[in-house]
Backbone as CSV, one residue per row, in Angstrom:
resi,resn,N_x,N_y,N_z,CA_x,CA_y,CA_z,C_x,C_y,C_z
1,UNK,1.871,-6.026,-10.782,1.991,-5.008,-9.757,1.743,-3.668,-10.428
2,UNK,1.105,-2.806,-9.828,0.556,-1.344,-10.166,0.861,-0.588,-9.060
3,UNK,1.234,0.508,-9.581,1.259,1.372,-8.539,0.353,2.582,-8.701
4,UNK,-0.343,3.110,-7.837,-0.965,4.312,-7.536,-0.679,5.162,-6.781
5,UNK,-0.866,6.328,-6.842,-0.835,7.470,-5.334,-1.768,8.611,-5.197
6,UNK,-1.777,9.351,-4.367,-2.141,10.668,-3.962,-1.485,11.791,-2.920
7,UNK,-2.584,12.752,-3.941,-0.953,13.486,-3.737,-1.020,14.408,-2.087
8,UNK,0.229,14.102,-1.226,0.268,14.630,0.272,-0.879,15.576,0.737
9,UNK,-1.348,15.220,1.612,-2.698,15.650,2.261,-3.832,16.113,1.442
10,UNK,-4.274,15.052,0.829,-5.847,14.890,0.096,-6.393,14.079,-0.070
11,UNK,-6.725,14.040,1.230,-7.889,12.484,1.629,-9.338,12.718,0.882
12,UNK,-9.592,13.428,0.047,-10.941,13.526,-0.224,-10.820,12.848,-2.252
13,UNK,-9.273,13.410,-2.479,-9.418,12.431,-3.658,-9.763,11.436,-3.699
14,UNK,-10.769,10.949,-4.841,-11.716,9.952,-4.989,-10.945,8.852,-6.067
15,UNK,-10.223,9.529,-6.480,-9.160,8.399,-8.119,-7.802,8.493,-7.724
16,UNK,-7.326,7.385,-7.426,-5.882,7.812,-7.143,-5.135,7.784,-8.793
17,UNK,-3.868,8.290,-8.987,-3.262,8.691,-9.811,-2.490,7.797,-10.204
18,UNK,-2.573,6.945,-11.318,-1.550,5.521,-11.936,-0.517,6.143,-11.705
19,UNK,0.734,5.377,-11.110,2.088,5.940,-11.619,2.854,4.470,-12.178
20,UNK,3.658,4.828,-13.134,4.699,4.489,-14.072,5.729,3.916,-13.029
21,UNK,6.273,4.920,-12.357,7.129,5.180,-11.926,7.602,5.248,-10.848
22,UNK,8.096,4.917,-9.750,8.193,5.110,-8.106,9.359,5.363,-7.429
23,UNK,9.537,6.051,-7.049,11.146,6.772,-6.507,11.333,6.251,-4.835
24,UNK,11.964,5.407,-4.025,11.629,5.656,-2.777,12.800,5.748,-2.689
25,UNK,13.649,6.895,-1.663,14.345,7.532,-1.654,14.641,6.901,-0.405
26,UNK,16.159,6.532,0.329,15.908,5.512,1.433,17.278,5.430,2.130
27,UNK,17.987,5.376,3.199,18.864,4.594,3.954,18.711,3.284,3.595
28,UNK,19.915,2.543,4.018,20.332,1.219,4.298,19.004,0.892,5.106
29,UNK,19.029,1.348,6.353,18.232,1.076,7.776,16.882,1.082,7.177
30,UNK,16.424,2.014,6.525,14.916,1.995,6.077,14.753,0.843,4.980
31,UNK,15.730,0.585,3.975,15.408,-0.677,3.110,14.890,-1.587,4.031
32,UNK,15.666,-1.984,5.041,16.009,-3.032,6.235,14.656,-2.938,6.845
33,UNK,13.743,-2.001,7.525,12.743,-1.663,8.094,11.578,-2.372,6.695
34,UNK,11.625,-1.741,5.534,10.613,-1.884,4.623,10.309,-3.551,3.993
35,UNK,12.114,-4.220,3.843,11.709,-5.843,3.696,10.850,-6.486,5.019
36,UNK,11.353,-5.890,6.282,10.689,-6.642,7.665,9.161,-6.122,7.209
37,UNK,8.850,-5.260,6.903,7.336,-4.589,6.757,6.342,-5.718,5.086
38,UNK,7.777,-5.619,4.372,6.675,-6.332,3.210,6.658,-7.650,3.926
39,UNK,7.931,-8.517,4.806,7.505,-9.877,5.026,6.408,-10.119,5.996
40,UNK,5.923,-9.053,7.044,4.848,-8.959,7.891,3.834,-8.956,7.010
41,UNK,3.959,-7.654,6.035,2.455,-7.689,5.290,1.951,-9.279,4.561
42,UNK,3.449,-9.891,3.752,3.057,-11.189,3.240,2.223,-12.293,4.150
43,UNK,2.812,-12.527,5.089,1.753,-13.473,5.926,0.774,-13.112,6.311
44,UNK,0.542,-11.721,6.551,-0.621,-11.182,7.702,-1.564,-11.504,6.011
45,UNK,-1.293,-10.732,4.704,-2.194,-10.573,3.822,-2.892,-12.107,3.111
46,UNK,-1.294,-12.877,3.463,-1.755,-14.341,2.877,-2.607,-14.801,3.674
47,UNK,-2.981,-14.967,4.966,-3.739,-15.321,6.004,-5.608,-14.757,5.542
48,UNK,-5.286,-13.362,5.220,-6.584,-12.665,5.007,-6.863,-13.131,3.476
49,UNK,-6.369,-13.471,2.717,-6.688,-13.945,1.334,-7.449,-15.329,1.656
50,UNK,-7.662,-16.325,2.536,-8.176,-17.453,2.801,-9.389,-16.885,2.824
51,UNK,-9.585,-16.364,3.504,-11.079,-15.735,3.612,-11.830,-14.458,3.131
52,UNK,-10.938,-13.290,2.148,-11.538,-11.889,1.921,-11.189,-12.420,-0.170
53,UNK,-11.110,-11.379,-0.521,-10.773,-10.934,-1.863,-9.574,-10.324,-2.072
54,UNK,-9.719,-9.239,-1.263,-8.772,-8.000,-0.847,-8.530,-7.737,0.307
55,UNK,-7.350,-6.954,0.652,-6.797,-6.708,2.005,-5.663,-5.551,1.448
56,UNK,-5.231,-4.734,2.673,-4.761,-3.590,2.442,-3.784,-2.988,3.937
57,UNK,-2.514,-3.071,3.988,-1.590,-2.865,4.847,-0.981,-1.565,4.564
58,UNK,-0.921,-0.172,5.700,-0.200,0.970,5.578,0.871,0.961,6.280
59,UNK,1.952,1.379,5.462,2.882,1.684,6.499,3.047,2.507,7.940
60,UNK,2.377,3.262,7.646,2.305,4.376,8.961,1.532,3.089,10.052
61,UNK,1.066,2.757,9.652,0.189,1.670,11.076,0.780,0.787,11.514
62,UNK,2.232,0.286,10.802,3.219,-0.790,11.149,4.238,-0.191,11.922
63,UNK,4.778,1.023,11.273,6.083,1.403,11.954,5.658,2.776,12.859
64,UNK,6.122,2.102,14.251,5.623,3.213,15.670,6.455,4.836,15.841
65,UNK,7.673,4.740,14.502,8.156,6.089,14.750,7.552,6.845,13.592
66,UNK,6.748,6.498,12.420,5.979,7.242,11.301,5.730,8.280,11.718
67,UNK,5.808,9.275,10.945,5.317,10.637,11.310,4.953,11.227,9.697
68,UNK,3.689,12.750,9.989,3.489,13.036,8.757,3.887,13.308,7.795
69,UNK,5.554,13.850,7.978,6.711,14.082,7.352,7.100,13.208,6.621
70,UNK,7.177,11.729,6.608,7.558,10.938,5.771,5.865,10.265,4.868
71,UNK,6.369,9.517,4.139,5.515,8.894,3.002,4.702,7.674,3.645
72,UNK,3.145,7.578,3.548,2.952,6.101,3.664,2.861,5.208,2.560
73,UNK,3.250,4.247,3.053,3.374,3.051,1.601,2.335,2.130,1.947
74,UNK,1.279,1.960,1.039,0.331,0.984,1.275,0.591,-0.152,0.221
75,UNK,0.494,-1.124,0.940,0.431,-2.328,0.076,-1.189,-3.178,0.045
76,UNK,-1.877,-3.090,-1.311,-3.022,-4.088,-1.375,-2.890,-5.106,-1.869
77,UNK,-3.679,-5.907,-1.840,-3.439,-7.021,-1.923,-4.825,-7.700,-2.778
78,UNK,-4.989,-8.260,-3.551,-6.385,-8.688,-3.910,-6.048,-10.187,-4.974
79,UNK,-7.744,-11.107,-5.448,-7.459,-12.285,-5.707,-6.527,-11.977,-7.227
80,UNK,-6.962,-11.060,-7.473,-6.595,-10.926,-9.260,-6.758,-9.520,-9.809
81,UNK,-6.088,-8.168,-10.152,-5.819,-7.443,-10.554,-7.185,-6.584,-11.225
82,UNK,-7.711,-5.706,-10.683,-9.084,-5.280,-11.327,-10.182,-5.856,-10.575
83,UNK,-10.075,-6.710,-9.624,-11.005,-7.338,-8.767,-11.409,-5.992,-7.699
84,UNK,-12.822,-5.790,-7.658,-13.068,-4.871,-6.698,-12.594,-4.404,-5.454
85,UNK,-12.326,-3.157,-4.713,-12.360,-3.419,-3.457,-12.999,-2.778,-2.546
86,UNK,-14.377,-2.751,-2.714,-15.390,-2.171,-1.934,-15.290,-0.609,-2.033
87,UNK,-14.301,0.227,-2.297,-13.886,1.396,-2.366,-14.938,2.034,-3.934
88,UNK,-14.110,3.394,-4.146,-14.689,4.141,-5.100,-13.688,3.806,-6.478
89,UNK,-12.683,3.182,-6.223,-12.122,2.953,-7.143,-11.437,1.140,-7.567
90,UNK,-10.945,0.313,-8.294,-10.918,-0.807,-8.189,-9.192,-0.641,-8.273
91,UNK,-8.803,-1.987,-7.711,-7.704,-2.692,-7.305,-6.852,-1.928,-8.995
92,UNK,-5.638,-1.189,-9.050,-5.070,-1.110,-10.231,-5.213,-0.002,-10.881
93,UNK,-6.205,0.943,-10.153,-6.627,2.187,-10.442,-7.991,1.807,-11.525
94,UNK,-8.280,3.172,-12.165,-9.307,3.244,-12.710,-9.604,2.162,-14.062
């Protein structure tokens, strides 16, 4: 597992930024929200692994009260670590 990011409103960055490190700062209720979100992403992504390489789930597109104020958490998904994903950058960062 790797983590990457970018940094709040800069959709035009082309490299996202390795991080070490990941802070998610959280309620009870939001842990609770985020396991229901990784166990959705697990099947929906295991389903798309039968047939793709890669696949890629945002939080903001799962949960209907998201707003720009909070963080999206994307989870990708791919066959093996460094495996392409059609993007400008590969699965794991640069």
């Amino acid at each position: 597992m790797i983590g990457n990011g970018f940094p709040i409103d800069n959709e035009e960055l082309e490299t996202p930024y390795s991080l070490k490190e990941v802070t998610l700062t959280c309620t009870i209720e939001e842990i609770d929200k985020l396991i229901e979100f990784l166990s959705y992403v697990k099947e929906k992504h295991k389903k798309s692994m039968e047939v793709s390489t890669y696949t890629h789930s945002h939080y903001r597109d799962w949960d209907k009260n998201w707003t720009t104020d909070h963080t999206d958490f994307i989870i990708s998904t791919a066959k093996k670590v460094g495996e392409s994903t059609g993007s400008v950058w590969t699965y794991g960062g640069v």
